[in-house]
N, C-alpha and C positions, 0 to 999 in steps of 0.2 A: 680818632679817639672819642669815647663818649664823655659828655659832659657829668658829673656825678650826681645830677638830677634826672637825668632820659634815664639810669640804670633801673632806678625801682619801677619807674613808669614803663616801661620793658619788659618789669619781672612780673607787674599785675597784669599787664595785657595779655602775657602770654599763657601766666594760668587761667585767667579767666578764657580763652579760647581753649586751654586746653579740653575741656569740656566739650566740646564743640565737636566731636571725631563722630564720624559717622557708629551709630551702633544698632543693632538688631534690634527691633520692633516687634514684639508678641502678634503674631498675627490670632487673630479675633474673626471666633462667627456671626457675623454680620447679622446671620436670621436669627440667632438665638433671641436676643432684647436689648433693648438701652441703645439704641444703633444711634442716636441722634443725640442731642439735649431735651428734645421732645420731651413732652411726659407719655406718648404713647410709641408705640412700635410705628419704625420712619416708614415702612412699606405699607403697611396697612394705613397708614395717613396718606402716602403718596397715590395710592390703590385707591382710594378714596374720591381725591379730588381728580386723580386723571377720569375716572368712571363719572363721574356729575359733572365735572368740568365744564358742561358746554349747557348746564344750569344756570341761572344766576343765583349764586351764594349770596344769603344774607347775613351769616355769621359762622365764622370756622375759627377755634380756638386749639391750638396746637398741643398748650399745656392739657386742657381738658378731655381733648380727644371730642370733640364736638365740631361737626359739620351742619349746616342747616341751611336749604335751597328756598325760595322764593318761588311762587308758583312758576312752572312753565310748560306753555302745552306749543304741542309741537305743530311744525307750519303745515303739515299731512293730516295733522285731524284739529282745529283750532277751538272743539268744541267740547276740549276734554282734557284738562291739565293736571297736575301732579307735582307734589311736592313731598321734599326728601329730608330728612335727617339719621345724619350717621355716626353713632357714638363707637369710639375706640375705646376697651372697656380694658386694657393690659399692655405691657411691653414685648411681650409674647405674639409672633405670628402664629397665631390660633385661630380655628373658624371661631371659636367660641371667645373670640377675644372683639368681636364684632357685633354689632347691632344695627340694622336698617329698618326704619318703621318710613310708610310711605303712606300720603292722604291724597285722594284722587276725588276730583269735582266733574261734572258735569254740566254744560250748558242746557238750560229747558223753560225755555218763553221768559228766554233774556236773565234769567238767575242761574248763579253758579249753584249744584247742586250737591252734598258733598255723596259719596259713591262708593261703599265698602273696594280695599283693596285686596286680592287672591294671596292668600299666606305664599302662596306658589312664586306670588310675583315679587314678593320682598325675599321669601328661598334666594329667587332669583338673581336678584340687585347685590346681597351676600356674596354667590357663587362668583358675580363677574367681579368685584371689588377684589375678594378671595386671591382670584385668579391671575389679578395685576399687580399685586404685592408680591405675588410668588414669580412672577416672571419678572418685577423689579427685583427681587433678591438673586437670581439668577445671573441677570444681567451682573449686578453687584460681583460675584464671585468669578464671575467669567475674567472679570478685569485684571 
């Protein structure tokens, strides 16, 4: 027999769990926007930092959608380095939701020199960044 005190204590436990019953979930497009708490789209941030990653960042702000690389030239040509910054400009996986501006220097009788970069090659930096947000969304949906 229960005590006349375990009874309420019983009757709150058990409403409060009843709540607790498993219930359907709205599933949600992931690529659409707001994928994250970020303030920018999680792919196109992730797309981001996996693409530069092997940079060293100097400053990457998630809320703002700012990425920004420290020079680095690569151990194949040590005479010619490159530095990156990538703003997320939307929650939107968009090409147009992206920006990559890039500054490129050159060594010449010991001074770094700075060295227009090919609109072609920031295209470029775009396309592969683009490219790894859309196959992390992929990834995502496959799950």
């Amino acid at each position: 027999m229960l005590r006349p005190v375990a009874l309420p204590l019983l009757l709150v436990a058990a409403v409060a769990l009843s709540g607790c019953g498993k219930k359907e979930r709205p599933v949600a497009d992931l690529a659409a926007s707001k994928v994250t708490s970020i303030g920018v789209n999680a792919y196109l941030w992730r797309g981001a930092l996996d693409t530069f990653g092997f940079m060293p960042i100097t400053s990457a702000d998630s809320n703002g959608g700012v990425i920004v690389t420290d020079w680095y030239a690569s151990p194949a040509n040590p005479n010619e380095r490159m530095k990156v910054t990538v703003v997320i400009l939307d929650q939107d996986l968009r090409a147009d939701a992206l920006r990559v501006s890039a500054a490129r220097q050159v060594m010449n009788a010991g001074q770094w020199i700075d060295t227009p970069v090919q609109a072609a090659t920031v295209q470029r930096l775009e396309e592969i960044v683009l490219g790894r947000a859309r196959d992390l969304r992929q990834l995502a949906n496959a799950q």
